[in-house]
C-alpha positions in Angstrom: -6.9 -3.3 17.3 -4.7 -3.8 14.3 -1.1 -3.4 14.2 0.4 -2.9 10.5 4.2 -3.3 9.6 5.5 -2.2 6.2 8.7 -3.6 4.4 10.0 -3.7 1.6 11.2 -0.2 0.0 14.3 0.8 -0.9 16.4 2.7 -3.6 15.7 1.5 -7.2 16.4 2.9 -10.8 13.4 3.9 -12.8 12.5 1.4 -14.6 12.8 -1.0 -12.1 10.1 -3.0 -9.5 9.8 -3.1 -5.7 7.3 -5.2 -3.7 6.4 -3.8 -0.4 4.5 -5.9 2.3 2.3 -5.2 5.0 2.3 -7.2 7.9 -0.9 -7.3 10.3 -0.9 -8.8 13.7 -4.7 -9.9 15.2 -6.8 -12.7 13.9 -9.4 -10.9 12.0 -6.8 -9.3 9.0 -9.5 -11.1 6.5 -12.4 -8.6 7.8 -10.6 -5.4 7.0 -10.3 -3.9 3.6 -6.4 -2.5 2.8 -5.1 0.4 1.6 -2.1 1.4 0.6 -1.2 5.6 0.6 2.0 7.6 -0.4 3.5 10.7 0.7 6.1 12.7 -1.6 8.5 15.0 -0.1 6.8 18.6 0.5 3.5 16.9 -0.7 0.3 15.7 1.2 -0.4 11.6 1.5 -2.5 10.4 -1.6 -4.5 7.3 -2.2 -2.2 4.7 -4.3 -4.3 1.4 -3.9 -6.8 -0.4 -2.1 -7.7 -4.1 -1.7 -11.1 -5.4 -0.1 -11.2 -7.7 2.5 -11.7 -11.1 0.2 -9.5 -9.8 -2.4 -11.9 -9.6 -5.3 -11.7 -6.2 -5.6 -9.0 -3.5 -6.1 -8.8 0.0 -6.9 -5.8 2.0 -8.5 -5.2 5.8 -8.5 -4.7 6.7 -12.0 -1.2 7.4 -11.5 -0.1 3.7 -10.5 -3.0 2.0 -12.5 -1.1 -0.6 -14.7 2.1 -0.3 -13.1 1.1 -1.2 -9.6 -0.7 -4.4 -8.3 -2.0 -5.0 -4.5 -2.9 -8.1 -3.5 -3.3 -10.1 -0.4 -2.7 -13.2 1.6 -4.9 -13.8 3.9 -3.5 -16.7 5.7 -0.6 -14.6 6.1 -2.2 -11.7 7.4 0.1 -9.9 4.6 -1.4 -7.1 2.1 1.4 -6.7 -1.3 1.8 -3.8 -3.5 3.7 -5.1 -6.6 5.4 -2.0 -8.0 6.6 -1.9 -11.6 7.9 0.0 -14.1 9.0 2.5 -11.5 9.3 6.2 -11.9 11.3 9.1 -9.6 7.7 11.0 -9.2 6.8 7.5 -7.1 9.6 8.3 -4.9 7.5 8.9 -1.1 6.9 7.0 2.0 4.3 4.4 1.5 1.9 3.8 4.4 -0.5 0.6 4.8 -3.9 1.3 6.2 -6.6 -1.4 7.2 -10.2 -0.6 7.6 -13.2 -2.7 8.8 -15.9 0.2 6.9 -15.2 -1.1 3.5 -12.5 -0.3 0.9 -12.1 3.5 0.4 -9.9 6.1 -1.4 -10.2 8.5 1.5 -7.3 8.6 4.1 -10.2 8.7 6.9 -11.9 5.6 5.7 -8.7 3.6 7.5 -8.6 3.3 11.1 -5.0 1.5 11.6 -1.8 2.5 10.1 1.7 1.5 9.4 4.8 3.2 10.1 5.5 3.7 6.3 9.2 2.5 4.5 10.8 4.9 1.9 11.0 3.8 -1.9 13.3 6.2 -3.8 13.3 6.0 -7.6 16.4 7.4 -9.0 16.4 8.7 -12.7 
């Protein structure tokens, strides 16, 4: 069992950055591969990022790719997403989501997930 905690959001001007964290309770956070998923007002939750379990690997949706960065501590038990250059169409609640199957795009390739924290970009 897993048990993720999101921080971090916030109101912020476009343009600006946010980092949000994910904190995960148990001793095996370094097995799972982390994801991180947004949902926009009146829209379904989409793939943002996702972060394998040693941290050599990442994925971006094309949307955030080159804007956002996930990374992850694993002596920490924290998963990051480093958001930049920030836009109003990012505006949503932004869930964490830990897998032990192996990073995935897919909303049911993660087993455990946070309660979410808002980021609002204002224009």
């Amino acid at each position: 069992q897993v048990q993720l905690v999101e921080s971090g959001g916030g109101l912020v001007q476009a343009g600006g950055s946010l980092r949000l964290s994910c904190a995960a309770s148990g001793r095996t956070f370094s097995r799972y591969a982390m994801g991180w998923f947004r949902q926009a007002p009146g829209k379904e939750r989409e793939f943002a990022a996702a972060i394998s379990w040693s941290g050599d690997t990442t994925y971006y949706a094309d949307s955030v790719k080159g804007r956002f960065t996930i990374s992850r501590d694993n002596a920490k038990n924290t998963v990051y997403l480093q958001m930049n250059n920030l836009k109003p169409e990012d505006t949503a609640v932004y869930y964490c989501a830990a897998t032990p199957r192996g990073t995935s795009y897919k909303e049911n390739g993660y087993d455990y997930w946070g309660q979410g924290t808002q980021v609002t970009v204002s224009s």
